[in-house]
C-alpha positions as CSV (number, residue, x, y, z in Angstrom):
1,X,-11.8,-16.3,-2.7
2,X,-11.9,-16.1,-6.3
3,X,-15.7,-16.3,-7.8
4,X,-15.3,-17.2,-11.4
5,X,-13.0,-20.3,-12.6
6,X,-11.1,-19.0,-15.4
7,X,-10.3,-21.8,-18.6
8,X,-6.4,-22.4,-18.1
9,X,-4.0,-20.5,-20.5
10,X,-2.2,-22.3,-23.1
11,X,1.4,-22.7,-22.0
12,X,3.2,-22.7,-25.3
13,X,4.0,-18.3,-24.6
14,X,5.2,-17.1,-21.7
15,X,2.2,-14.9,-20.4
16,X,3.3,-11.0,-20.6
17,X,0.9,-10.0,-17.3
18,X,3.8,-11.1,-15.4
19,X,6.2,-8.9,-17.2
20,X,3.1,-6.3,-15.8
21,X,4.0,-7.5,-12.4
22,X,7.4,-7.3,-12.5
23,X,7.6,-3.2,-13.5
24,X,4.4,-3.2,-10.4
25,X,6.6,-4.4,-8.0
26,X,10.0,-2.0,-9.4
27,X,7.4,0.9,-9.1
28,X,6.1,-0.2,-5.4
29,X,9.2,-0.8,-4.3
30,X,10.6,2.9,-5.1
31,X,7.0,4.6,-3.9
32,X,6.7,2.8,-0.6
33,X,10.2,3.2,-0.1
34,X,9.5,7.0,-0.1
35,X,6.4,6.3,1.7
36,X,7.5,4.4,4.4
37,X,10.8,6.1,5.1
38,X,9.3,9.0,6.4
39,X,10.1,7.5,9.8
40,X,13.4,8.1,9.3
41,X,12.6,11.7,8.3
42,X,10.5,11.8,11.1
43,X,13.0,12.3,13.7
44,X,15.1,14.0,11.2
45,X,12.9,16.7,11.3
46,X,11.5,16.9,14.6
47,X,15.4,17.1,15.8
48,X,16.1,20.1,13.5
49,X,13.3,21.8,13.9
50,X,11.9,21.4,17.2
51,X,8.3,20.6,15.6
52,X,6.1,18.8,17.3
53,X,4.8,15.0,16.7
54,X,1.2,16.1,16.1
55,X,2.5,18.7,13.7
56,X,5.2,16.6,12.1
57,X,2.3,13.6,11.7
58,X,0.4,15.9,9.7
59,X,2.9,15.9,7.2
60,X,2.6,12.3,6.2
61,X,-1.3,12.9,7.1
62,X,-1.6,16.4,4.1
63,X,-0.2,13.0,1.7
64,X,-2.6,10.4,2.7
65,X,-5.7,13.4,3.0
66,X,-4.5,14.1,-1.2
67,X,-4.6,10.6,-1.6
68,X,-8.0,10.5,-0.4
69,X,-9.2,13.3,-2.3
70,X,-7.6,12.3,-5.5
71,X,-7.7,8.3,-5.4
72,X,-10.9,7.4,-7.2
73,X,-10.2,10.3,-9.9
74,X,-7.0,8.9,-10.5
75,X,-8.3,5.4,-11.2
76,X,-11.1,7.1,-13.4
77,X,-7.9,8.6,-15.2
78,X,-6.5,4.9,-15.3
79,X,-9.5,3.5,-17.2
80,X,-9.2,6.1,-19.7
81,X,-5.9,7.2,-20.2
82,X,-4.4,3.6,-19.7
83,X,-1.1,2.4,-17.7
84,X,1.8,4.1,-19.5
85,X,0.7,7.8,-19.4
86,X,-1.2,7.7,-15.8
87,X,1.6,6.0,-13.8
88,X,4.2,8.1,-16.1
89,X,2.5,11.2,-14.7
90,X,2.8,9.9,-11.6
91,X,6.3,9.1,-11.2
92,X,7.2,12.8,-12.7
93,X,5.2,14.1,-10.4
94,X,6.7,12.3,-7.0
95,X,10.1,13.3,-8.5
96,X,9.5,16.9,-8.4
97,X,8.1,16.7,-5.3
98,X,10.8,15.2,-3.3
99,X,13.4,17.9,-5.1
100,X,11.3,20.6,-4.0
101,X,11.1,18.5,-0.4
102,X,14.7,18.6,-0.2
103,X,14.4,22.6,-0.4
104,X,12.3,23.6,2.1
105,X,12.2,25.7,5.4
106,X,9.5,25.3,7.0
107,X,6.6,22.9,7.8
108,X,4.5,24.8,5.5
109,X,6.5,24.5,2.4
110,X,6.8,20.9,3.3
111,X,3.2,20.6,3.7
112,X,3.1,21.4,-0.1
113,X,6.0,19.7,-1.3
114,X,6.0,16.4,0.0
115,X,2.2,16.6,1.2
116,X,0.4,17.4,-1.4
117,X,2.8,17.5,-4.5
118,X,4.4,14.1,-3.7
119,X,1.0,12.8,-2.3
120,X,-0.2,13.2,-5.6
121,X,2.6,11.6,-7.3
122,X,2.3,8.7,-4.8
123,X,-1.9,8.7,-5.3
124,X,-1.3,8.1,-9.0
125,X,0.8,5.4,-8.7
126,X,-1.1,3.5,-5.4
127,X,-1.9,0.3,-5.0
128,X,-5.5,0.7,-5.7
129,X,-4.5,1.3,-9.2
130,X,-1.7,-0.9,-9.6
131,X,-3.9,-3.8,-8.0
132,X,-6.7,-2.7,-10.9
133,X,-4.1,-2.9,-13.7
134,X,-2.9,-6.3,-12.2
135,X,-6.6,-7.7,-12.3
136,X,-7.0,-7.3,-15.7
137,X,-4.4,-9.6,-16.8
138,X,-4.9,-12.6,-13.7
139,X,-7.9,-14.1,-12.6
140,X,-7.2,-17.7,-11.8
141,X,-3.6,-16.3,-10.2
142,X,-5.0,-12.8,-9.2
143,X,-3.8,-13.6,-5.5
144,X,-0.5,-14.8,-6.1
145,X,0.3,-12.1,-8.9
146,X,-0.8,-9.2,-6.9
147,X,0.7,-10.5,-3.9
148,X,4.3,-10.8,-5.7
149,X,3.7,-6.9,-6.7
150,X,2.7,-5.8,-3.8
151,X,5.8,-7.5,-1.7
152,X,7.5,-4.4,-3.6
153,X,6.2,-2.5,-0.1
154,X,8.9,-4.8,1.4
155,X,11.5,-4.9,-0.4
156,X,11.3,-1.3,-0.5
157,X,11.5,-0.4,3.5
158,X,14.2,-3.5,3.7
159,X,16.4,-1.5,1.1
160,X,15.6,1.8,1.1
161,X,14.8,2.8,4.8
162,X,18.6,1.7,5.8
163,X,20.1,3.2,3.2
164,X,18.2,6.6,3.6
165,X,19.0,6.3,7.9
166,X,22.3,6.2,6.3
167,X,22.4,9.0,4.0
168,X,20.6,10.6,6.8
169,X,23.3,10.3,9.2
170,X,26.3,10.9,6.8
171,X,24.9,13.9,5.2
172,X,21.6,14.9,5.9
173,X,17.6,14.4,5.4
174,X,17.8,17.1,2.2
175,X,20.4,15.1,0.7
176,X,18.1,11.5,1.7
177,X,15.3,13.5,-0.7
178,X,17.4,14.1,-3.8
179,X,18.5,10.2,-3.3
180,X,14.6,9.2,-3.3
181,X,14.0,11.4,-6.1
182,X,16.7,9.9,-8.6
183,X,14.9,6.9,-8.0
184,X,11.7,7.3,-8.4
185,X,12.9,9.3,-11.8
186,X,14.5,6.0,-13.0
187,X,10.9,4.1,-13.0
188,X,9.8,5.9,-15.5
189,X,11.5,4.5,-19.0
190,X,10.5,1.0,-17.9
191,X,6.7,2.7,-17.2
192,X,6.3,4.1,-20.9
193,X,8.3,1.3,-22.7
194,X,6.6,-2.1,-20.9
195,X,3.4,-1.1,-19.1
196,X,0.5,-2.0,-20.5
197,X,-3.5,-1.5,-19.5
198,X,-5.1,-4.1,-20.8
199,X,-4.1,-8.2,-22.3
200,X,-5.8,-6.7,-25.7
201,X,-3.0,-4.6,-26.3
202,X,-0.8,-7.9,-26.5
203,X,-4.0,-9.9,-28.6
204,X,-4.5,-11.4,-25.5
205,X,-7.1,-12.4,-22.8
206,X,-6.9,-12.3,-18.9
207,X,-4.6,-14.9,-17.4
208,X,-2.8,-15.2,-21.1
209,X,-5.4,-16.9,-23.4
210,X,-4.9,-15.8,-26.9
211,X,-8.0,-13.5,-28.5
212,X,-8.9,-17.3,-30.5
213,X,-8.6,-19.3,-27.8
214,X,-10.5,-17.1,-25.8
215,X,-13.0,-16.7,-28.2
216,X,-13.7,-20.6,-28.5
217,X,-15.5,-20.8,-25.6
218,X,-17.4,-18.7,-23.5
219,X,-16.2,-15.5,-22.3
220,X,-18.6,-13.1,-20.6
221,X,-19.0,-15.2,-17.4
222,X,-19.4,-12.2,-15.3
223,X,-21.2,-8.7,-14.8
224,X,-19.4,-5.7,-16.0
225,X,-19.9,-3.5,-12.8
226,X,-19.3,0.2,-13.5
227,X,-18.8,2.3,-10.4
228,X,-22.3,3.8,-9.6
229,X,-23.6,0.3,-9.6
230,X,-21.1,-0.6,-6.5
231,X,-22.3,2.6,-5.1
232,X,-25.6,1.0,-4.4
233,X,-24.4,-1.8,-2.8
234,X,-24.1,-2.1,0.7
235,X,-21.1,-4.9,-0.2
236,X,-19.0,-1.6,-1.3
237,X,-19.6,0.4,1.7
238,X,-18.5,-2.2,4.0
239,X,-15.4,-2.6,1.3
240,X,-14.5,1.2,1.7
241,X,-14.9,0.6,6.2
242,X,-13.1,-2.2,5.8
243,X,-10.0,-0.3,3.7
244,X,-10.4,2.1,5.9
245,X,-9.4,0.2,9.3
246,X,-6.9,-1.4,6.9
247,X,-4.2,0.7,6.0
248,X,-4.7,2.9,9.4
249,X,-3.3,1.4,11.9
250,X,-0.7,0.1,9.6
251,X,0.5,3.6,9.2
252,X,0.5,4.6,12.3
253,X,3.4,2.6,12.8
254,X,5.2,3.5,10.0
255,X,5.5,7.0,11.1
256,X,5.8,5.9,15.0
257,X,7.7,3.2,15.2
258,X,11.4,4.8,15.2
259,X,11.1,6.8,17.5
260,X,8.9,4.5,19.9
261,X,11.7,2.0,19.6
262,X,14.4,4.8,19.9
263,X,12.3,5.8,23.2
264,X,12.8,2.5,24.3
265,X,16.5,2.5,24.6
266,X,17.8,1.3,20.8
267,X,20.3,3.1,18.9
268,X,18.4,4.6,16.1
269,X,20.3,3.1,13.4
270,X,19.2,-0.8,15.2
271,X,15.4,0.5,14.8
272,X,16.1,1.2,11.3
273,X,17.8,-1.8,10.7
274,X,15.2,-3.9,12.4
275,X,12.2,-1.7,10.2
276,X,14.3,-2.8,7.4
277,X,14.1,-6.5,8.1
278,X,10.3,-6.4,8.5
279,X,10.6,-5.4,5.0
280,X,11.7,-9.0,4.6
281,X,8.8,-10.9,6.2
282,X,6.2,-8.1,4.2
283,X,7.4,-9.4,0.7
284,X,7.1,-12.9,2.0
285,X,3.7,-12.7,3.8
286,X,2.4,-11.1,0.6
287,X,3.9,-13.8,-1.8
288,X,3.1,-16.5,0.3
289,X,-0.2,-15.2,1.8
290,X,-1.2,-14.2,-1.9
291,X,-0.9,-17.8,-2.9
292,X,-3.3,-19.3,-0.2
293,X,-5.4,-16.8,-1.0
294,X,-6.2,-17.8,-4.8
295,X,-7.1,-21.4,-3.0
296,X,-9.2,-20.9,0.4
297,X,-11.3,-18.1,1.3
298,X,-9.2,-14.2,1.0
299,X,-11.0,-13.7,4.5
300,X,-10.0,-16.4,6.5
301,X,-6.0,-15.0,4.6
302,X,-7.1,-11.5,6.4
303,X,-8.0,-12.7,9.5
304,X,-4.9,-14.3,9.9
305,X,-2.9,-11.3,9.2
306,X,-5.2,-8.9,11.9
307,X,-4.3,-11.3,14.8
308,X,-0.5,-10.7,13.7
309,X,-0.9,-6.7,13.5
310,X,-3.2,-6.9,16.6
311,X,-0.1,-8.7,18.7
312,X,2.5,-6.4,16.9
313,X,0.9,-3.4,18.1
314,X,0.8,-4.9,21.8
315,X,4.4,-5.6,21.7
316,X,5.6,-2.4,20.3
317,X,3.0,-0.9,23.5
318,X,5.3,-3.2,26.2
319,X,8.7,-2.0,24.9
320,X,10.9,-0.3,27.8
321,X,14.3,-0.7,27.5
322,X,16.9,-2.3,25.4
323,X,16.9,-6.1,26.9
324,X,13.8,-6.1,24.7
325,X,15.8,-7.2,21.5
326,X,14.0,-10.1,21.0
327,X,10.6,-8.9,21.4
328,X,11.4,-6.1,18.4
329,X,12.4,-8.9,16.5
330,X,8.9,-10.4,17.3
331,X,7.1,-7.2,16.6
332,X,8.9,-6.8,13.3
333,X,8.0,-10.3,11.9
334,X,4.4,-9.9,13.0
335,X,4.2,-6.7,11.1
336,X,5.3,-8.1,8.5
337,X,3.0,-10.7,8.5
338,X,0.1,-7.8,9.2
339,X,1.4,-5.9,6.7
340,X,1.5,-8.8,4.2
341,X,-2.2,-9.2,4.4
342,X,-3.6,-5.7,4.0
343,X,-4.3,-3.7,0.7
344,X,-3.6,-6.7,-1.5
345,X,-6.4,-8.9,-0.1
346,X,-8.6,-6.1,0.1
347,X,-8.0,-4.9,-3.5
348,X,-8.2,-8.2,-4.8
349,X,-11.3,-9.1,-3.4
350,X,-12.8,-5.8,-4.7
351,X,-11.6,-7.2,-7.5
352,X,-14.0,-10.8,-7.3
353,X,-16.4,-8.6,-6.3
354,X,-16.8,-6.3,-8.7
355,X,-15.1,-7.0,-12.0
356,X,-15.0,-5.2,-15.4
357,X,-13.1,-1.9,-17.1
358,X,-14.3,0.2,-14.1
359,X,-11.6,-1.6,-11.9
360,X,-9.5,1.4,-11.8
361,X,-11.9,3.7,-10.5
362,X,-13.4,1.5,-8.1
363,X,-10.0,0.3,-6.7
364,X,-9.5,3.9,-6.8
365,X,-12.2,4.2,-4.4
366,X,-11.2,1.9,-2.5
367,X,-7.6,3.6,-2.6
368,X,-9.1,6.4,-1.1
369,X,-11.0,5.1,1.9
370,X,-7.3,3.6,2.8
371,X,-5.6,6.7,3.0
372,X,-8.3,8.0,4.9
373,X,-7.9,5.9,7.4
374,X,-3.4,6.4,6.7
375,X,-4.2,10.0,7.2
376,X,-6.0,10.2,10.6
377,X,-4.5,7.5,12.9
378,X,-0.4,8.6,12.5
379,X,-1.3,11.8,13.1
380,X,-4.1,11.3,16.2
381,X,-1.1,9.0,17.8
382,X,1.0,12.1,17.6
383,X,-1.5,14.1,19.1
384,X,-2.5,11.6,21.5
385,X,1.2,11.6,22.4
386,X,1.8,15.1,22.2
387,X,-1.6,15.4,25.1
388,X,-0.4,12.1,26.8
389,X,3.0,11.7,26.7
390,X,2.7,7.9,25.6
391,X,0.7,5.9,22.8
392,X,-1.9,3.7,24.8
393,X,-4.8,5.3,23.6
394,X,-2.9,5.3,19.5
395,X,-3.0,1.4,20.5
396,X,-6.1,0.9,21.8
397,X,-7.7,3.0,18.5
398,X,-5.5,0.8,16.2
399,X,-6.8,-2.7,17.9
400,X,-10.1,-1.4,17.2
401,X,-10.2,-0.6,13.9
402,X,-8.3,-3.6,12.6
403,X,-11.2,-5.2,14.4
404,X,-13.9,-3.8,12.8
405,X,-11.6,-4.3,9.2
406,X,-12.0,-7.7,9.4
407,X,-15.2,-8.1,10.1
408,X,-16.5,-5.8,7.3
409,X,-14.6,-7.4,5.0
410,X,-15.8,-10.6,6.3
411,X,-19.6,-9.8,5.6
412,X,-18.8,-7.5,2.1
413,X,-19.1,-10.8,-0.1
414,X,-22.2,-12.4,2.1
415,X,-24.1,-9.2,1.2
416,X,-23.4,-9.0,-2.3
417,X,-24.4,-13.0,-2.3
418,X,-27.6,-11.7,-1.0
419,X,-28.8,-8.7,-3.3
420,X,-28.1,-11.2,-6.5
């Protein structure tokens, strides 16, 4: 759903934004393999020591509530500080908060390690702010290009929450930490030496026109929103409910999943295995679902992908015993798919919707009202099971608020129409 047609680059340089995308993706791919892994370390924990699930939730919850808090100051820090030194920050600050993870003793120390030290590390290098930096440099290809960085969420649990099961099970979830920290260390030379905020730094234009070519023609198609004019919209508040139903129930499966499927008669190293493989179908669905996306409506893209999380979730709710094989394999290709169509779309219709050099901030925004909704739902489905002693009610929360995603973000851009 792109709303400005953007004159087509020359092709005599290869365009540098995609050199942007290729570090985005490196970095995604190490962040959401920490992210997303905590599965694993979810049972980890829980089997050494005793905690509950509502309390052992919370965990990944503390992250997702710092993420909140900190999101939209983090893409104000992104606007002014630019790529290199923000998501620099960032990565040094996820690696000394998985060391200090590996170290701990007790859920409070964890809590403050991974919670809120690693949250922040993760927070400055989110997706809101990637997605912002990625919009600077494509407009006509904004889909496609955010969609091939953001597949880094797959190819991270498809690598790394296998390999961290195993490290898990040969030495142990401390050892899993230090692992996660060497690589999130190893981002940061090609962060400082190849990251860049803006095409002017390269003396070029969005989507790879050169400063002349650019300069020929008309360039200020579109308003430069700043973010407390999208704070008097009523387009952005159904943005922020609609990034908050999408990231939710999402996460509530990341943390869940293992041990729902483990519950259901798998060996735990098959659920991993079969988490892993949904990390497949994720970097397709946001490659592929990406593309479509920059040609019919972003919507009709996201609508797609809510009937696939919608069916996941009922699948992973009628799991009972291990003749189920090929029903996980059906739940982890429609989560994929789900997945595939979440903070990408969303961030880059923010991005139609309100373009300019506020993008961090307002993605940032954005950023936050995801984690909002990451922070609540994983750890009301532990309470919920922890009261309950099964998910249906986790479920029947989930359904809803994918719902009511979809059709915010359906009506965001009919608004803003509207108030022109």
């Amino acid at each position: 759903m792109p709303l400005v047609k953007n004159k087509k680059r020359s092709s005599r340089n290869w365009f540098y934004g995609w050199v942007i995308v290729a570090v985005s993706n490196l970095v995604i791919t190490v962040v959401f393999g920490v992210r997303l892994s905590f599965t694993v370390f979810f049972v980890a924990l829980i089997d050494e020591f005793g905690w509950s699930r509502a309390e052992t939730s919370l965990i990944f919850s503390t992250s997702m509530i710092m993420f909140a808090a900190t999101s939209t100051l983090t893409g104000i820090w992104l606007d002014k500080w630019g790529a290199r030194r923000t998501f620099g920050i960032g990565a040094a600050i996820l690696t000394i908060g998985l060391i200090l993870s590996s170290q701990i003793q007790n859920i409070f120390q964890l809590a403050l390690a991974y919670g809120a030290i690693a949250g922040l590390g993760i927070t400055l290098l989110g997706l809101g702010q990637l997605s912002s930096l990625i919009a600077r440099w494509f407009r006509r290809r904004r889909g496609m290009a955010i969609g091939i960085a953001f597949s880094g969420t797959g190819i991270g649990s498809l690598l790394i929450i296998p390999g961290i099961e195993h490290i898990i099970s040969a030495y142990s979830w401390r050892t899993a930490y230090i692992v996660l920290a060497g690589l999130t260390f190893a981002t940061i030379p090609l962060i400082i030496f190849l990251l860049r905020l803006n095409p002017a730094e390269k003396n070029l234009r969005t989507d790879g026109a050169s400063m002349i070519e650019a300069n020929e023609g008309s360039n200020q198609l579109e308003k430069e929103w700043k973010l407390r004019d999208t704070l008097q919209t009523p387009a952005f508040w159904l943005l922020l409910i609609a990034a908050l139903g999408a990231l939710g129930p999402i996460r509530m499966l990341t943390v869940h999943q293992l041990a729902i499927i483990v519950e259901s008669g798998f060996e735990r190293s098959y659920a991993a295995e079969m988490i892993g493989f949904s990390g497949v179908i994720t970097s397709l669905a946001f490659i592929l679902l990406g593309v479509l996306s920059d040609k019919i409506d972003r919507r009709l893209i996201y609508m797609f992908g809510s009937l696939s999380l919608i069916a996941a979730i009922f699948i992973l709710g009628g799991l009972r015993n291990s003749e189920q094989s090929i029903w996980v394999l059906a739940y982890t290709i429609l989560l994929g798919v789900g997945e595939g169509s979440r903070a990408s779309l969303v961030t880059a219709i923010a991005s139609d919707l309100f373009p300019g050099n506020a993008l961090g901030a307002i993605n940032g925004a954005v950023g936050a009202s995801f984690a909002v909704g990451a922070a609540i739902l994983p750890w009301l489905a532990g309470l919920l099971y922890d009261l309950q002693g099964n998910y249906t009610t986790a479920f029947i929360v989930s359904v809803g608020a994918v719902m009511i995603s979809t059709f915010s973000l359906w009506l965001a851009p009919i608004l803003l129409r509207q108030n022109r």
